[in-house]
BANU-25236 format. One record per residue (C-alpha): residue in three letters; y, z, x. Coordinates in nm, 4 decimals, padded with zeros to 6 digits, always signed. Each point is the difference from the previous one (the first is absolute). Layout:
BEGIN
("ala", (Y, Z, X))
...
END
This chain:
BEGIN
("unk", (+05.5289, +25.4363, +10.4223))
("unk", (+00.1569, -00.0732, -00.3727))
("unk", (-00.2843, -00.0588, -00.2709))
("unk", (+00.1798, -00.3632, -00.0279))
("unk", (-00.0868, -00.0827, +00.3633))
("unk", (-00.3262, +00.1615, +00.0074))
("unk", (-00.0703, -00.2467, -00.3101))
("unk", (+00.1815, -00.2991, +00.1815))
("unk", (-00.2850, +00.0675, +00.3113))
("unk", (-00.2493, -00.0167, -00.2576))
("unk", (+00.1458, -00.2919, -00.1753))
("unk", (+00.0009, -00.1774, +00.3152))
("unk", (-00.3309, +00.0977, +00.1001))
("unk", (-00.1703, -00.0994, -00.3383))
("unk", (+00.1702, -00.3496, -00.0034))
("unk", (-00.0807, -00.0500, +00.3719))
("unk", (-00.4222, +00.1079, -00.0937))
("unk", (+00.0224, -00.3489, -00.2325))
("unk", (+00.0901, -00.1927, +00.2960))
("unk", (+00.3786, -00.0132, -00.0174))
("unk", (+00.1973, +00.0268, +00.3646))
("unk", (+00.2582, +00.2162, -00.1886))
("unk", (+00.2198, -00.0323, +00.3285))
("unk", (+00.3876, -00.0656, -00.1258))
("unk", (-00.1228, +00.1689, -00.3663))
("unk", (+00.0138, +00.3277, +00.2232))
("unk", (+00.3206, -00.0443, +00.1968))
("unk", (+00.1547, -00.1020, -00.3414))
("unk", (-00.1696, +00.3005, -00.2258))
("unk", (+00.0611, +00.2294, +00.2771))
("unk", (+00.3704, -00.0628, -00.0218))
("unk", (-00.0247, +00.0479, -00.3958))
("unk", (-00.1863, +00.3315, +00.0287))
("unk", (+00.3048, +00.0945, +00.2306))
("unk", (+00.2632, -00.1056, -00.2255))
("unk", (-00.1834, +00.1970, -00.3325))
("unk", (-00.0192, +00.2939, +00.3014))
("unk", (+00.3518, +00.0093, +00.0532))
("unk", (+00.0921, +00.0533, -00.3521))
("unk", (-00.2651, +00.2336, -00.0549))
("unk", (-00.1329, -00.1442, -00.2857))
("unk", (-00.4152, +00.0093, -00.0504))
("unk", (-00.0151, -00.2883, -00.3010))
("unk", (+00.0279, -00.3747, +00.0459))
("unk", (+00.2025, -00.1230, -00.2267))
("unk", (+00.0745, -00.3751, -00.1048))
("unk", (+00.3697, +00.0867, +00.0777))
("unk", (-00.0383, +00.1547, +00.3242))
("unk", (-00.2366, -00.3173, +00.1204))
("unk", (+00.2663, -00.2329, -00.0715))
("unk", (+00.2540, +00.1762, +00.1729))
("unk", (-00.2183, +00.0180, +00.3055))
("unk", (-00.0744, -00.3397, -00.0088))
("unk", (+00.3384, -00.1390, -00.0188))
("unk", (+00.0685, +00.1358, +00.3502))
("unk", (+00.1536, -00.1146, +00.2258))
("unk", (+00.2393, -00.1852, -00.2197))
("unk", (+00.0466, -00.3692, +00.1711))
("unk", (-00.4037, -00.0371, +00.0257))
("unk", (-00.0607, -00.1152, -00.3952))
("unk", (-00.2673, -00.2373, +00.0984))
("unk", (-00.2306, +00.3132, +00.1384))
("unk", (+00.0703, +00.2237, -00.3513))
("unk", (-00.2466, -00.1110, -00.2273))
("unk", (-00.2686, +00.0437, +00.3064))
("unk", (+00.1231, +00.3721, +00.0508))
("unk", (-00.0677, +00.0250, -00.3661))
("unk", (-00.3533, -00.1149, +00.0035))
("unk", (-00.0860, +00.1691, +00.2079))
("unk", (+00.1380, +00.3559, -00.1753))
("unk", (-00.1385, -00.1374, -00.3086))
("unk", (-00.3601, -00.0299, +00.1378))
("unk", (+00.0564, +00.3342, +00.1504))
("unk", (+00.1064, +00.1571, -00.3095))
("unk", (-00.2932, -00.1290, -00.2352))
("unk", (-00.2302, +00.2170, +00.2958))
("unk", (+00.1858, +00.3194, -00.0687))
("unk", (+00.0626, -00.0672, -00.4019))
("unk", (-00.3825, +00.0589, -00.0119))
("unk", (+00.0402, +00.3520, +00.2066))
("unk", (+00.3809, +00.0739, -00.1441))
("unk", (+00.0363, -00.1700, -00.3477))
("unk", (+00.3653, +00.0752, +00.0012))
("unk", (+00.0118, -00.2537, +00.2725))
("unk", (+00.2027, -00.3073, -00.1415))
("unk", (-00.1359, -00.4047, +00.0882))
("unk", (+00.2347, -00.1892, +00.0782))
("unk", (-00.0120, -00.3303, -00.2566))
("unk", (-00.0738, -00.3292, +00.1780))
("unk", (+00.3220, -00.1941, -00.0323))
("unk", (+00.2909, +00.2241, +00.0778))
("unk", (+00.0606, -00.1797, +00.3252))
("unk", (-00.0515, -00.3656, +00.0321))
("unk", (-00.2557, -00.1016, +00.2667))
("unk", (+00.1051, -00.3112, +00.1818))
("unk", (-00.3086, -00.1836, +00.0644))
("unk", (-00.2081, -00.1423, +00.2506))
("unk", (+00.2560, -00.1768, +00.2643))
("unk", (-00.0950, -00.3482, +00.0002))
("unk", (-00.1244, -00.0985, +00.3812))
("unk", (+00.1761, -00.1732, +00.2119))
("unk", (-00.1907, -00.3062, +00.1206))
("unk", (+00.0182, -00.0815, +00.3401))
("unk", (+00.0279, -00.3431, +00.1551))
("unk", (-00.2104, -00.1016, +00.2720))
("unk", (+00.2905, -00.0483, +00.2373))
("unk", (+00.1578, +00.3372, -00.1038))
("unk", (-00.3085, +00.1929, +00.1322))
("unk", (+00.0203, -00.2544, +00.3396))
("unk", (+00.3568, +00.1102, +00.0171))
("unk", (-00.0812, +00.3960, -00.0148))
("unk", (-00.2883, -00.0025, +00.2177))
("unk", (+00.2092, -00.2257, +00.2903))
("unk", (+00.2997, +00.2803, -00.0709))
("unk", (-00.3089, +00.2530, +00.0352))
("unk", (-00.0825, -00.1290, +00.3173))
("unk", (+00.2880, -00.0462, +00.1216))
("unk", (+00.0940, +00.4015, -00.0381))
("unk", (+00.1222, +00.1659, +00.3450))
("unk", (-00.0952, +00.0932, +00.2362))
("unk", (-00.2213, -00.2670, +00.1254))
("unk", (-00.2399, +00.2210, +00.2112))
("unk", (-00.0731, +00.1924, -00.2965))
("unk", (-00.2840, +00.0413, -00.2554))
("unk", (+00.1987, +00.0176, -00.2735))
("unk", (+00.0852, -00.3766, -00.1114))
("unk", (-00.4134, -00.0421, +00.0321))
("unk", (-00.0427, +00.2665, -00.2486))
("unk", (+00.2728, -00.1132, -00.2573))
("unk", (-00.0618, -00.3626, +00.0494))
("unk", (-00.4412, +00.1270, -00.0596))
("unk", (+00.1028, +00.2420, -00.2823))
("unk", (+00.2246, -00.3024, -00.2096))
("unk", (-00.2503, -00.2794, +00.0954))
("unk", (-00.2764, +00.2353, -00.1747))
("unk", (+00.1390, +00.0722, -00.2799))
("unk", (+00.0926, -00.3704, -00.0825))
("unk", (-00.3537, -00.0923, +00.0229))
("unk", (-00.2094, +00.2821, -00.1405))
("unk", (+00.2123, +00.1366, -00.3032))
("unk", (-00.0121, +00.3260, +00.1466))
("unk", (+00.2311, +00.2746, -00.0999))
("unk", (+00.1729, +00.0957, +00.2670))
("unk", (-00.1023, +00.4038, +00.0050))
("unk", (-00.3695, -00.2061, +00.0753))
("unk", (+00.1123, -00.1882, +00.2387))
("unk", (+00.1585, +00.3247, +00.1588))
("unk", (-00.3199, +00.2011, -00.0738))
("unk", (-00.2219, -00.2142, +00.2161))
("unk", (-00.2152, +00.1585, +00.2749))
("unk", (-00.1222, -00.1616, +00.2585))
("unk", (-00.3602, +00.0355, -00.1222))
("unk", (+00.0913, -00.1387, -00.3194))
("unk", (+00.1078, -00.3659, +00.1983))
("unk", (-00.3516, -00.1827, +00.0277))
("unk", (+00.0846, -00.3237, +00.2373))
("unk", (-00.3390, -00.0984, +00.0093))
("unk", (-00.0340, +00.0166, -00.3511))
("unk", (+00.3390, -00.0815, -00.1213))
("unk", (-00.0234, +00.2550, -00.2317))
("unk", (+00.2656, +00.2909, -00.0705))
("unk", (-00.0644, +00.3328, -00.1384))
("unk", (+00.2314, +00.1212, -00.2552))
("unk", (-00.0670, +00.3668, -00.0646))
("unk", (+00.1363, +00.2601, -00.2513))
("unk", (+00.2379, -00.3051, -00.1658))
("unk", (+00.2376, +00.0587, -00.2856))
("unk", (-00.2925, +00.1393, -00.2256))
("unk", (-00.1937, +00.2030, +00.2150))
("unk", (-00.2428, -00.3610, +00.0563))
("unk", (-00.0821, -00.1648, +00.3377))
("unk", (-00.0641, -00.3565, +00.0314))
("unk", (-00.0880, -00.3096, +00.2646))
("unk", (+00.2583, -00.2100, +00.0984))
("unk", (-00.1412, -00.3198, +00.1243))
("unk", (+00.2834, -00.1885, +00.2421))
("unk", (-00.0069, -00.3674, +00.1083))
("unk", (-00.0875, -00.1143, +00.3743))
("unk", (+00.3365, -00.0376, +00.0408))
("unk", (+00.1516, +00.3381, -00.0614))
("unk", (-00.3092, +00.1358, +00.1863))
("unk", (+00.1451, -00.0981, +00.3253))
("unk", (+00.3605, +00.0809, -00.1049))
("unk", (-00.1758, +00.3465, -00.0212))
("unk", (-00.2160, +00.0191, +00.2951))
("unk", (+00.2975, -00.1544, +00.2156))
("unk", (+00.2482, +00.2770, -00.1203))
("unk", (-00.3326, +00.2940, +00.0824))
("unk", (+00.0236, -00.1282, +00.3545))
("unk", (+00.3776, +00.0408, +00.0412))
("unk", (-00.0334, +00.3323, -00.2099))
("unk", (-00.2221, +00.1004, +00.2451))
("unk", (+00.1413, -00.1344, +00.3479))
("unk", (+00.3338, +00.1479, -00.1340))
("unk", (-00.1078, +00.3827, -00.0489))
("unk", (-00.3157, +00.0347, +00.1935))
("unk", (-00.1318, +00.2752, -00.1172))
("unk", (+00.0227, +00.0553, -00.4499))
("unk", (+00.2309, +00.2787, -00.1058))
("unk", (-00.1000, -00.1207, -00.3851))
("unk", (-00.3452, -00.1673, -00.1701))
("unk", (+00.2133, -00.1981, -00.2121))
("unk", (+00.0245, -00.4006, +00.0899))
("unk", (+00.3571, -00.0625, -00.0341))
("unk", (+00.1702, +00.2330, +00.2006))
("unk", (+00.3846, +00.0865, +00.1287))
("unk", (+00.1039, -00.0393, +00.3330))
("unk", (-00.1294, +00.2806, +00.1492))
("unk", (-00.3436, -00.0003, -00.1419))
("unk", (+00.0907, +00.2313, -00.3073))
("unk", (-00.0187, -00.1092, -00.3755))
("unk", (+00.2225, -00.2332, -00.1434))
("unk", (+00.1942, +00.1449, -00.2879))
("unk", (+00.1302, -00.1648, -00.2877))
("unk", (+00.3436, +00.0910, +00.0283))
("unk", (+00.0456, -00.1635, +00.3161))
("unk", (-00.1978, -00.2928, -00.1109))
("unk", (+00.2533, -00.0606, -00.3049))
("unk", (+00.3368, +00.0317, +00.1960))
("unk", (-00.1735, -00.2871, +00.2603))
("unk", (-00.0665, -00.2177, -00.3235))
("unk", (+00.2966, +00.0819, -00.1719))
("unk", (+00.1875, -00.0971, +00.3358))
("unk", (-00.1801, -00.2979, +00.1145))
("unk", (+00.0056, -00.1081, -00.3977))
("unk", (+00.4106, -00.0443, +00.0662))
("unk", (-00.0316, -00.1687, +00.2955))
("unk", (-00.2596, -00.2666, -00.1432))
("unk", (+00.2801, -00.0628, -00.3184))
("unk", (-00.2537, +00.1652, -00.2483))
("unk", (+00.2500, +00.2579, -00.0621))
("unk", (+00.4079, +00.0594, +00.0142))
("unk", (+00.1328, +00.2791, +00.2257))
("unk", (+00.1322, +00.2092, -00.2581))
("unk", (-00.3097, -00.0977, -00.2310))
("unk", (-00.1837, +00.3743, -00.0863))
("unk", (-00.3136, -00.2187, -00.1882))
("unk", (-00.1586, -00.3301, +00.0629))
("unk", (-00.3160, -00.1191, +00.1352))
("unk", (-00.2549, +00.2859, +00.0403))
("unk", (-00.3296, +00.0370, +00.2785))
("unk", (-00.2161, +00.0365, -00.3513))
("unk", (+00.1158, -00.3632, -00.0976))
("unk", (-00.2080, -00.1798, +00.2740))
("unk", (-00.3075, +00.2029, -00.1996))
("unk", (+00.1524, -00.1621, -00.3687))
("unk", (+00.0454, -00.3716, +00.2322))
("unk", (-00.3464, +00.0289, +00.1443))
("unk", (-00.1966, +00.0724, -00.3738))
("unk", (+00.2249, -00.2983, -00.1500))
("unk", (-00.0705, -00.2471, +00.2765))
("unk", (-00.3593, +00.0672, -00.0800))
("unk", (+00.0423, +00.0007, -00.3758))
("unk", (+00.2282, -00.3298, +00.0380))
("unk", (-00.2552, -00.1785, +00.2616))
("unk", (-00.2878, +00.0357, -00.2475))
("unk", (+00.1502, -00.1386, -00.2944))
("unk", (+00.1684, -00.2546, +00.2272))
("unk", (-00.3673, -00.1113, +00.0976))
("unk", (-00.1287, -00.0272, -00.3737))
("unk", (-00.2020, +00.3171, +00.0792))
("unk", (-00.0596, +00.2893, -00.2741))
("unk", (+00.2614, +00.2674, +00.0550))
("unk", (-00.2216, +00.2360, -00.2487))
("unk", (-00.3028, -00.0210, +00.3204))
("unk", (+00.2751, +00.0810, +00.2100))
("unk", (+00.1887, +00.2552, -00.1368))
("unk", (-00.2728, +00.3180, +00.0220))
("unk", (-00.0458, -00.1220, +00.3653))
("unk", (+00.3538, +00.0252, +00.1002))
("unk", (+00.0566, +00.3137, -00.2198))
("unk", (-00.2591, +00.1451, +00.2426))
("unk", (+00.1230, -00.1399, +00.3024))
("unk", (+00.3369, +00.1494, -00.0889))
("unk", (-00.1351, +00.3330, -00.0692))
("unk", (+00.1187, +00.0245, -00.3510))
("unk", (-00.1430, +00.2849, -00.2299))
("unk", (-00.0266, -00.2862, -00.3123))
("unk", (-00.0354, -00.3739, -00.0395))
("unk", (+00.2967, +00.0534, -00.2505))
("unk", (+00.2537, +00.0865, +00.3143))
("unk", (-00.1105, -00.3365, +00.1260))
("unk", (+00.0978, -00.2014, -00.2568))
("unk", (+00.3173, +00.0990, +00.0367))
("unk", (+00.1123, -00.1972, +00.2331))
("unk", (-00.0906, -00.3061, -00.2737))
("unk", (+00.2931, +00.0918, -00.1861))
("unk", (+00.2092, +00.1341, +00.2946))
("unk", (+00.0149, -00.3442, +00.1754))
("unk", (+00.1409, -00.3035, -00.2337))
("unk", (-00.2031, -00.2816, +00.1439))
("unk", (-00.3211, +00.1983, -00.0044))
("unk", (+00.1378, +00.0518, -00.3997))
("unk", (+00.0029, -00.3127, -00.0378))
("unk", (-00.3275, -00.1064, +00.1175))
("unk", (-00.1974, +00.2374, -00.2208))
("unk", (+00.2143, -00.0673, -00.2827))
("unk", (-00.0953, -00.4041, +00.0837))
("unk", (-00.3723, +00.1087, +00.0392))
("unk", (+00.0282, +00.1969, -00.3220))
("unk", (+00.1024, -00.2828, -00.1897))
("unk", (-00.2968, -00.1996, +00.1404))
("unk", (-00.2201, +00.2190, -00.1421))
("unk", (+00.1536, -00.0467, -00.3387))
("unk", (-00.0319, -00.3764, +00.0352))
("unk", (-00.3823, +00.0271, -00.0289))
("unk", (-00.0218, +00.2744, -00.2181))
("unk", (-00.1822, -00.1063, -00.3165))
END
């Protein structure tokens, strides 16, 4: 093993002791320490991260990310190998936060009828889909969450999901209305009728009783999300699976100030809910949505009004 990967596997494991996940850092580190491997050089240097992370030439919106992450690499090793060269922030522009895609009520109908409706009719499969997009509509989960569930984590009695190991190494409950309850319990007794005896612990399962992976779950969106009209055929972006989790926190965010109620009471609540790490990421979504901009800029101004 080259002293640059044995520092990379320390790297990793020193970010992943403060909580981080760390999981497409490796894959893209790994692939860095291979590169500086291959032209036998022992020193990162600024110029040698760049060219790295300009690779593979048509994919300029994933640079600047390579280069992060190099960069936070290299300040770990400048403090064991002060030749080793930072990166400066602002090389490589970073594009931003996406802005979500909002969803309209009859756009999730629409993909949950084309969910059900997937062939073949006898099988478990449209259950599963039309389960796994009607969740995520109306819980905000992310969708490696959703996927993560185990069967012990689904309280029906309760209502109550477990989240466990999230995004930041945090677990959390997951109340769920009456409603989706028996969306839930109704797809456990097909789950269960279907397969018999469980090849898997996990809740949402594939046809034969084995996990279902994400891969598969994003060429059934990406496919039922042409059919529906949400995207063109030759369209390679559009509507994501993590938008119904941006729809869900604005419908709340819009339905509270739509009601005259205090979106400040709300906010740590739904930041919560959500599983973010910070209020901060929640209030986002005040400036990522224009109406909800609008309101707080309104209620802002109110304030001002009274202000001595």
């Amino acid at each position: 093993m080259s002293a640059l990967r044995s520092a990379l596997r320390d790297y990793l494991a020193m970010r992943r002791g403060f909580g981080f996940k760390f999981v497409h850092q490796e894959h893209r580190l790994g692939g860095f320490v291979t590169f500086m491997e291959q032209r036998r050089v022992r020193v990162v240097t600024s110029k040698l991260a760049l060219e790295w992370a300009m690779q593979p030439p048509g994919r300029r919106p994933s640079w600047a990310l390579r280069l992060a992450d190099v960069r936070g690499f290299a300040r770990y090793l400048h403090t064991l190998q002060p030749r080793t060269q930072v990166p400066p922030t602002g090389i490589l522009a970073y594009g931003g936060r996406a802005r979500p895609y909002l969803y309209t009520d009859e756009e999730i109908r629409k993909l949950l009828d084309a969910a059900i409706a997937l062939p073949p009719a006898g099988a478990l499969r449209r259950w599963t889909y039309h389960c796994l997009f009607g969740l995520l509509s109306v819980t905000g989960l992310r969708i490696s969450e959703a996927l993560s569930l185990r069967q012990e984590d689904v309280d029906l009695q309760a209502g109550i999901l477990t989240i466990r190991s999230t995004k930041f190494g945090k677990s959390r409950l997951v109340p769920i209305h009456a409603s989706t309850r028996y969306v839930l319990k109704r797809y456990a007794q097909r789950r269960d009728a279907h397969i018999g005896t469980p090849r898997s612990p996990y809740f949402l399962v594939a046809e034969r009783g084995g996990p279902l992976l994400r891969q598969y779950v994003d060429r059934v969106f990406w496919r039922l999300s042409r059919q529906i009209g949400l995207r063109q055929p030759s369209d390679h972006t559009g509507p994501r699976l993590h938008d119904l989790r941006h729809r869900f926190a604005v419908t709340n965010l819009l339905g509270c100030y739509r009601s005259g109620r205090s979106a400040d009471a709300l906010l740590p609540v739904l930041s919560t809910y959500l599983g973010h790490s910070c209020v901060r990421d929640t209030y986002w979504y005040l400036s990522a949505c224009p109406e909800l901009m609008e309101h707080a800029a309104h209620r802002l101004e109110k304030r001002w009004e009274v202000s001595p």
